[in-house]
C-alpha positions in Angstrom: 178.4 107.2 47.8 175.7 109.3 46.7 174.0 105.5 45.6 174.6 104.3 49.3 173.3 107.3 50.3 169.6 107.3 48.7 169.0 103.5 48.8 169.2 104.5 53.0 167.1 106.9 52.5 164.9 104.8 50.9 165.0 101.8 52.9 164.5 104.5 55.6 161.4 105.4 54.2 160.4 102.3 53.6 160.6 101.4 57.2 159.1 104.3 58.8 155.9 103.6 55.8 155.5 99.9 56.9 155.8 101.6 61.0 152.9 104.0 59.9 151.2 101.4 58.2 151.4 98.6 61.5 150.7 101.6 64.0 147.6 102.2 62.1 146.2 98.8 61.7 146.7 98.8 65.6 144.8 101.9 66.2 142.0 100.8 64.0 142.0 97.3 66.1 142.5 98.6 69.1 138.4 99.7 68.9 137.4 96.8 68.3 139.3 95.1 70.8 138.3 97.2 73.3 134.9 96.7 72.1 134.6 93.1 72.5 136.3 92.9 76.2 133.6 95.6 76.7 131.1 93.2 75.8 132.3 90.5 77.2 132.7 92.2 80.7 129.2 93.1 80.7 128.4 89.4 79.7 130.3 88.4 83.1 129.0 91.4 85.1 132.5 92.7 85.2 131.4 96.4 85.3 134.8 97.8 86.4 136.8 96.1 83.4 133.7 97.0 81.3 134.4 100.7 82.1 137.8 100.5 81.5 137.3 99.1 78.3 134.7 101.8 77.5 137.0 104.6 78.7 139.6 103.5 75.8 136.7 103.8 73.1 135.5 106.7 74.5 138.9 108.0 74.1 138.9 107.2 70.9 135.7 108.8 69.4 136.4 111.8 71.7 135.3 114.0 68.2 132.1 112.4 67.8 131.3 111.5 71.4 130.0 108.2 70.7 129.8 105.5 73.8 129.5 108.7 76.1 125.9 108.2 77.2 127.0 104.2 78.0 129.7 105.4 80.5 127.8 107.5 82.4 125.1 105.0 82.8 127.9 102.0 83.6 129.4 104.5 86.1 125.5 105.3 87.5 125.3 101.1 87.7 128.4 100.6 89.5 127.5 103.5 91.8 130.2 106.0 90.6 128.1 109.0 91.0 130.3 111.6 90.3 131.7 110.4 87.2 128.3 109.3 86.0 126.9 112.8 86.8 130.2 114.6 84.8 129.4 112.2 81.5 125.7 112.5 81.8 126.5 116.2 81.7 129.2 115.5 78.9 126.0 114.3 76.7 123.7 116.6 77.7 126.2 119.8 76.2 125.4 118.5 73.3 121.4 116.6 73.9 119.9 118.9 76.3 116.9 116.9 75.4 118.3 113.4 76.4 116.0 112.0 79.1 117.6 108.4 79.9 121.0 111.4 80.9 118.4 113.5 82.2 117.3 110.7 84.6 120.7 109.7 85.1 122.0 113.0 86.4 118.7 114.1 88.6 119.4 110.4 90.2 123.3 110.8 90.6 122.7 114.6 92.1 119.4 113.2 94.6 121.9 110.4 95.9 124.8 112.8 96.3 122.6 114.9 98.5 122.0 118.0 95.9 118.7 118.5 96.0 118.0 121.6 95.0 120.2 120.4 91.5 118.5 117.3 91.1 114.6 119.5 91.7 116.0 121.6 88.5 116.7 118.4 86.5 113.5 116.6 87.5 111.9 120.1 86.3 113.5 119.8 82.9 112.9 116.5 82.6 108.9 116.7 83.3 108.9 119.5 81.2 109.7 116.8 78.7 108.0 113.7 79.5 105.2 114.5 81.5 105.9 111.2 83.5 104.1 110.4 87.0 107.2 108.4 88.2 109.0 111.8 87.1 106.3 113.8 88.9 107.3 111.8 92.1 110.9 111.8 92.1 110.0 115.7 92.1 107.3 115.8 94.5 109.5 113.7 97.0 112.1 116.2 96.6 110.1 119.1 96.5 108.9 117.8 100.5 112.2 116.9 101.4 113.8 120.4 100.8 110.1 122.4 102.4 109.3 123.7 99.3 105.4 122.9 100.7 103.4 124.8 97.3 105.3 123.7 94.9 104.9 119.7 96.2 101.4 120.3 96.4 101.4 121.8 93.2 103.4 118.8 92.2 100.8 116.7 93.4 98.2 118.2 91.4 99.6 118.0 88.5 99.8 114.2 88.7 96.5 114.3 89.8 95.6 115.1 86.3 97.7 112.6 84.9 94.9 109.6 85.4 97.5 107.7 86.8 96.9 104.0 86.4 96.4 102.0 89.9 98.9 99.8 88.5 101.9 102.1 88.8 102.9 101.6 92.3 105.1 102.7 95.1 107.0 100.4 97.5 107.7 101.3 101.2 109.2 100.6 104.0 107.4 99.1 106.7 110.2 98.5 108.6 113.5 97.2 108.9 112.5 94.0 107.5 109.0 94.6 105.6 107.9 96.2 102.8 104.9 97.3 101.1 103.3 98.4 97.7 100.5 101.2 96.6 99.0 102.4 94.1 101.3 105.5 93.1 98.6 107.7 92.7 98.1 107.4 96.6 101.2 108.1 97.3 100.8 111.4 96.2 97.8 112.0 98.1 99.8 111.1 101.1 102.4 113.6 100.3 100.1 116.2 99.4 98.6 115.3 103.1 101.9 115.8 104.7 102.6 119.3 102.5 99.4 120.9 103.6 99.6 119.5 107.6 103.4 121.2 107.4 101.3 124.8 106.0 99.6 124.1 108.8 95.8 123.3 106.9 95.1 120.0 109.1 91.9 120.3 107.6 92.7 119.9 103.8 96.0 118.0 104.9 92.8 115.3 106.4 91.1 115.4 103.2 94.1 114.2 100.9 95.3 111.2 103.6 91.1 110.0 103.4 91.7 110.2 99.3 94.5 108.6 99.5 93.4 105.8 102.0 90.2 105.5 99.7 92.8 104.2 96.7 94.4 102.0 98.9 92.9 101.1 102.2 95.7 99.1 102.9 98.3 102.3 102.7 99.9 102.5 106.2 101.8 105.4 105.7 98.4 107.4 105.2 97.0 105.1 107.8 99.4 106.4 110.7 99.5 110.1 109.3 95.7 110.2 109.6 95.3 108.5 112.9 98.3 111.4 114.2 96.4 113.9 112.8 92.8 112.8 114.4 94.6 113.0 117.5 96.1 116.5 117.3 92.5 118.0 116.4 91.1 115.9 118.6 93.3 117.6 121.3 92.7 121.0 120.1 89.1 120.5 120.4 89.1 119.2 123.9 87.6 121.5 126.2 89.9 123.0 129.0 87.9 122.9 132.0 87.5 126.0 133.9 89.3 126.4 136.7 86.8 125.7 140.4 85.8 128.5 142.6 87.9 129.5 145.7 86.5 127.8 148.2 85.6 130.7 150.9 86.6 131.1 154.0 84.4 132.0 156.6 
């Protein structure tokens, strides 16, 4: 009996050993499984199987936080702001430094409508990579939300940047056009708009002539400059005085 007994208890063994064993070989190839439908997803542009299949080996290097950094910005491409916003803060807990989840967050919180969040990040992040396209993102903000001396400030900082006329900045012309300058005058035109808002039309006229003397061409300054002539040209009209009572006699 006692015989019976232990060759159960080994065969017992034995099976929950060879269950351990299979388990294990599954969790190790689940990764890699996970990995290659990841890969393959992206391959197909299949960005919502893609970030299930990343979820799963996120889950599974939770310790090390490896893949992290690739969800947020599959989330950010899919247009999953919140969840790419709560991973690229996931990363940056541990790389405050990180610029690509820098980026990635002050873009997530700017589309969510969180300015005054996103104007901190883009902060950080120029702080770091003294970056004119970085700059702008600010300096757009920075207008946006009326804080008028800091996007001037903004402005002058890039200013010293020797921005290349290369970099550019596309615009709306309207619903169906678009148009490209030099990025360098789209500062200028910002700056322009900052200082007509303080209420200095004269310097505000000054910074939309620099920036139409980059880019002729730049309607945006174009129209802001022609609106601006007009107003001063208003002011500076001459009310006529009034005619004398005609007397009665």
């Amino acid at each position: 009996m006692k015989k019976v007994n232990i060759i159960l208890i080994l065969i017992a063994a034995f099976n929950l050993n060879a269950q351990v064993k299979k388990t294990a070989s599954v969790i190790a190839a689940a990764p890699s499984l996970h990995l290659q439908v990841y890969r393959n997803s992206l391959s197909a542009g299949d960005l919502a199987t893609a970030i299930t299949s990343l979820n799963y080996l996120v889950a599974s290097e939770m310790k090390t936080g490896k893949y992290q950094d690739s969800l947020a910005m599959l989330y950010f491409a899919s247009g999953n702001l919140q969840q790419a916003n709560y991973w690229s803060n996931k990363v940056l807990s541990t790389q405050p430094n990180n610029l690509v989840m820098l980026d990635i967050k002050a873009s997530a919180l700017k589309q969510m409508n969180q300015p005054l969040q996103a104007i901190e990040t883009y902060e950080k992040m120029l702080s770091i990579d003294n970056s004119p396209a970085t700059c702008f993102n600010l300096t757009e903000l920075q207008y946006n939300v009326k804080r008028l001396y800091e996007c001037v400030a903004s402005t002058q900082l890039a200013e010293k940047m020797q921005i290349s006329k290369d970099l550019g900045f596309s615009y709306k012309i309207n619903e169906k056009e678009t148009a490209q300058t030099p990025l360098i005058a789209a500062f200028y035109n910002y700056r322009g708009l900052a200082l007509y808002d303080l209420g200095e039309k004269e310097a505000s006229k000054i910074a939309f002539l620099a920036a139409l003397k980059v880019d002729p061409n730049f309607i945006l300054a174009k129209v802001n400059l022609e609106q601006l002539e007009k107003e001063t040209a208003a002011d500076t009209t001459p009310v006529p005085a009034p005619a004398a009572p005609i007397k009665k006699y």
